[in-house]
N, C-alpha and C positions, 0 to 999 in steps of 0.2 A: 485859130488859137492865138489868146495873145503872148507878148513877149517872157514878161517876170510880173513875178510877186514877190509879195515882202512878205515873209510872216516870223511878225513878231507877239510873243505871249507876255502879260504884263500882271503882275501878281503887288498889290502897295508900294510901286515905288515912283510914286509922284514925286518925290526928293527929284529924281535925275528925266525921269521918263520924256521931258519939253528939251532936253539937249539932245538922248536918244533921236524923237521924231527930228527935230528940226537938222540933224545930220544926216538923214536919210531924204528927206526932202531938199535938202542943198545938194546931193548928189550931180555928178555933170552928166550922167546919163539918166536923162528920166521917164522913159519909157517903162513905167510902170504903176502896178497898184500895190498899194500900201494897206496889210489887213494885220490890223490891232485885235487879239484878242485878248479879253480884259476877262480875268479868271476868281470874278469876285473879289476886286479892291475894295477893301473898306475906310483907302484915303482918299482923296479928290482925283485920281485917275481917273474918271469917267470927264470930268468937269476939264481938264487938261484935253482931253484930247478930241470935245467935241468944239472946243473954244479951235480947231482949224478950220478954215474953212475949202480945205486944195481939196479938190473932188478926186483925189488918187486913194484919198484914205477911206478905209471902210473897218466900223466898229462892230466887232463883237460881243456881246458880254455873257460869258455863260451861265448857267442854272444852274449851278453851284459850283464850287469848288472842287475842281477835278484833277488838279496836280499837273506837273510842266510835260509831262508823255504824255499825257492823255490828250493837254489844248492841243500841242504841236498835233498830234493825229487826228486829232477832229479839222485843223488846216490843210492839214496835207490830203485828206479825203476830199475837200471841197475845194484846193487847189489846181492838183496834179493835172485834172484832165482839162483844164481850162489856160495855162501857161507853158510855154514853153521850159523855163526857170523857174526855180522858188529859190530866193534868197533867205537867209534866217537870221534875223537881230534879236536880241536883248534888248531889254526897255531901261537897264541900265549902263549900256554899252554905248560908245561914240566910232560913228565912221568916218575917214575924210572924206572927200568929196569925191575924189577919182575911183572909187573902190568899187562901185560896180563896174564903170567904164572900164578898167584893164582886165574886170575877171571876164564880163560878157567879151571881150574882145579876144582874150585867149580861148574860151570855150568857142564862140564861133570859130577860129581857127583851129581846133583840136576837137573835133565831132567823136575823136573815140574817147576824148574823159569824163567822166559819171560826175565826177562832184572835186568842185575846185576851191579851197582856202585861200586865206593868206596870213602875212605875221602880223603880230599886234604887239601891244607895249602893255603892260600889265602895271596898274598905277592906283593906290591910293588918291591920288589929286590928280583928277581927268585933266587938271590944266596944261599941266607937264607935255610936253613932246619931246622925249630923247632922243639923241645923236644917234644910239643903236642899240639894239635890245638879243637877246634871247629870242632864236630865229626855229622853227619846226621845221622838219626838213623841206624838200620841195620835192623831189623824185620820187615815183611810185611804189617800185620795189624797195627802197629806203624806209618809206610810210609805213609798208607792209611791216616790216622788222620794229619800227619805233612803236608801233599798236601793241607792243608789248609790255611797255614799259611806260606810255602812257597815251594821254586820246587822238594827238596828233593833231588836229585842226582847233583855231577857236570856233567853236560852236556858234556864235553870232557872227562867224567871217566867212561860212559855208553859204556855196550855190550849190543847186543839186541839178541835173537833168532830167527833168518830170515823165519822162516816158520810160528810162530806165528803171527810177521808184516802181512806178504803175507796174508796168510789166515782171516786175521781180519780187511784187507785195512787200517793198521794202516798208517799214514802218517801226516808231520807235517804239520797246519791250515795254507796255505801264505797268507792269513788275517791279520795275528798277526806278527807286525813287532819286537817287544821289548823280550815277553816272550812264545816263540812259545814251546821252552824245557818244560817245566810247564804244558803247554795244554794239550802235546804230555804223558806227564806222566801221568796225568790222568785220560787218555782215555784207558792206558796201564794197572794201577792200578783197575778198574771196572772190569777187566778182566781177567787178570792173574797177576800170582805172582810176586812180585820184592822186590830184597833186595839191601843191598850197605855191601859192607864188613867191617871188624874193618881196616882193614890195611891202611895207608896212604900211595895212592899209585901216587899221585898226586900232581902238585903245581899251581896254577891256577894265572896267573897274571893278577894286578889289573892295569888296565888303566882309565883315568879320560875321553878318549876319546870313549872309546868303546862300542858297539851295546845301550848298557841301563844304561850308567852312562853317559853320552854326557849331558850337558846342554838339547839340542835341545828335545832329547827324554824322558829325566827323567818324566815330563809330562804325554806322550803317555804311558808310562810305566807302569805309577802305575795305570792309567784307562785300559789299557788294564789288569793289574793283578787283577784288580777289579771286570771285568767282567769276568773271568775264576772263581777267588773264589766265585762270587757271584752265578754262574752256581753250581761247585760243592757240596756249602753247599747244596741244592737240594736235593743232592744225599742220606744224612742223614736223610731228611725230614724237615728244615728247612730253613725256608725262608726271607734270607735280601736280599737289593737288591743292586745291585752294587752301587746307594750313601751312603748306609746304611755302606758297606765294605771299602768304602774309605774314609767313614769319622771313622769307627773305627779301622781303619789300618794304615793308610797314613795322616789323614785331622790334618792340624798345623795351621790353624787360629781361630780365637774367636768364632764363629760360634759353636763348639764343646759345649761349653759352657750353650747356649740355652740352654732350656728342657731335662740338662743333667742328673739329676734323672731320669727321665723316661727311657733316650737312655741306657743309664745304666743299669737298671732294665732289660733292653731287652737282651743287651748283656748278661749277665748273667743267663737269663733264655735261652737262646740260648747255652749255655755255660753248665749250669745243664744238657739239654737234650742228647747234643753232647757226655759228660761222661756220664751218668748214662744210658746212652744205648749202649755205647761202651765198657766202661772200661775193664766188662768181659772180652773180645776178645784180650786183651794186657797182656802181660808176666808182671808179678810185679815192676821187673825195670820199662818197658816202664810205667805203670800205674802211678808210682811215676813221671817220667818227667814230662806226660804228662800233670796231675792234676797243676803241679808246672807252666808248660810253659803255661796254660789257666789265671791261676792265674798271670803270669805276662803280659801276653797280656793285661789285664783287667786295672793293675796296669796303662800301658803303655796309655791305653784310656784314663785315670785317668788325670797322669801328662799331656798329650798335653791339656787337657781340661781349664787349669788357676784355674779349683777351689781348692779352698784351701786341701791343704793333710791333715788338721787339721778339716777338717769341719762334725759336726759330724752326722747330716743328712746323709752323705754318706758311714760313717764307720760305723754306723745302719744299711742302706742298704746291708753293703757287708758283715757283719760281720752273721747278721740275713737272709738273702739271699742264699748267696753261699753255692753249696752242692756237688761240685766234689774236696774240699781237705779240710782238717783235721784243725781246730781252730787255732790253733799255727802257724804252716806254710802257712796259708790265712796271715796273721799279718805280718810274715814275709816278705811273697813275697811283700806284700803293701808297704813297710818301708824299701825294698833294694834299 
């Protein structure tokens, strides 16, 4: 069996697609094959990517138009049993050069983690390289808790362990047109281990056209994230339901408003149960985000709501209520 595979799906985006490859192939560990699937480009993608000539890379082009779940699972079927690793890029995404080198190198060294990240810089101008960014967590039980609130890994910065897939029919929902990476995590997380590294090893570019930021889909999007989180809390033991998740996640009209002492009350005791059954199982760092990031979720319900941040029926509630963070820093998170 050999080592890794690449697989990357590529839908019209010859604009970026020759920075994509040529960052995967400048990689300093190159013990691999590189499989382009081309999902019916109607720009010069085809014409880009046979102009290589490194015999690592292998083109596919499908027979129609089948959407980003479906090529990834026609990959991963022709992958799994032939690599040890499958890495996953984006054909609009940049890697550095070290980025498979420290994931293959922590995963050789950690035989019990299933599928390993790392962080990336999220950029309008792929040119940019910042000082520090917005970091996903890196701990597994931490991961587990943050798949709540959102996907956790970038998507083009995952390795997975091809024998745990196989053997556990992991495979992405083609149900799920917007946030299939998310689902696919955690299905992954109930079962085996995953971490993301400290290292930024990534740059992920922002398009205003792309799979879930489009007009068109922003929509489907957050109702399909709706129903993944609403599925997952499950998992905890608790149960909203996915208009429950969309109205305290995503919902920006008046409506919030209504009976929002009570919705509130819910959240919150949804919120106590979540920490004071978890928190043990998180490393002190994490326990401190975590407490903080629930507390500003709460916050966030708060402001889309219109009621007043001064109203004091609700700073009763949340002050006399909340029991997964500490007086002072409840006050604060509210008032940032």
């Amino acid at each position: 069996m050999k080592k890794l595979a690449v697989l990357m799906p590529t839908y019209n985006c010859a604009a970026y697609l020759k920075e994509s490859i040529d960052s995967i192939l400048n990689q300093t560990f190159s013990d691999f094959d590189f499989y382009i699937y081309d999902d019916c480009s109607t720009d010069n993608s085809a014409e880009i990517i046979r102009s290589y000539s490194d015999n690592r890379i292998f083109y596919i082009k499908n027979d129609s138009n089948l959407g980003i779940a479906k090529t990834l699972n026609l990959g991963l079927e022709e992958l799994l049993s032939k690599y040890e690793f499958i890495a996953r890029m984006d054909a609009d995404d940049w890697a550095f050069p070290e980025r498979f080198q420290k994931q293959m190198g922590f995963l050789d060294k950690n035989q019990h983690v299933m599928l390993c990240g790392t962080q990336g810089f999220w950029l309008k101008n792929i040119s940019e390289t910042p000082t520090s960014g917005w970091q996903y967590p890196t701990q597994n039980k931490y991961i587990q808790l943050y798949l709540l609130f959102t996907a956790s890994f970038g998507h083009s910065s995952v390795i997975l362990r091809s024998h745990f897939f196989s053997s556990n029919n992991l495979k992405y929902n083609e149900q799920i047109e917007t946030c299939e990476d998310w689902d696919l995590w955690i299905k992954v997380s109930k079962i085996g281990e995953t971490r993301n590294l400290p290292d930024f090893m990534m740059k992920y570019r922002i398009i205003s056209t792309s799979n879930h930021r489009s007009l068109e889909n922003k929509k489907l999007h957050l109702k399909e994230r709706s129903v993944i989180i609403s599925d997952y809390w499950k998992t905890f033991d608790i149960d909203l339901s996915t208009e429950q998740v969309f109205e305290y996640y995503y919902e920006t009209d008046n409506s919030i408003e209504v009976d929002f002492v009570e919705k509130l009350k819910t959240l919150i005791n949804c919120f106590n149960k979540l920490y004071l059954n978890q928190a043990n199982n998180l490393e002190s760092n994490d326990r401190e985000k975590f407490s903080y990031l629930l507390a500003r979720k709460m916050a966030d319900f708060w402001k889309r709501s219109n009621v007043s941040r001064m109203n004091p029926t609700i700073w009763f509630l949340v002050l006399s209520k909340v029991k997964f963070i500490s007086f002072i820093r409840l006050i604060k998170s509210q008032l940032h």
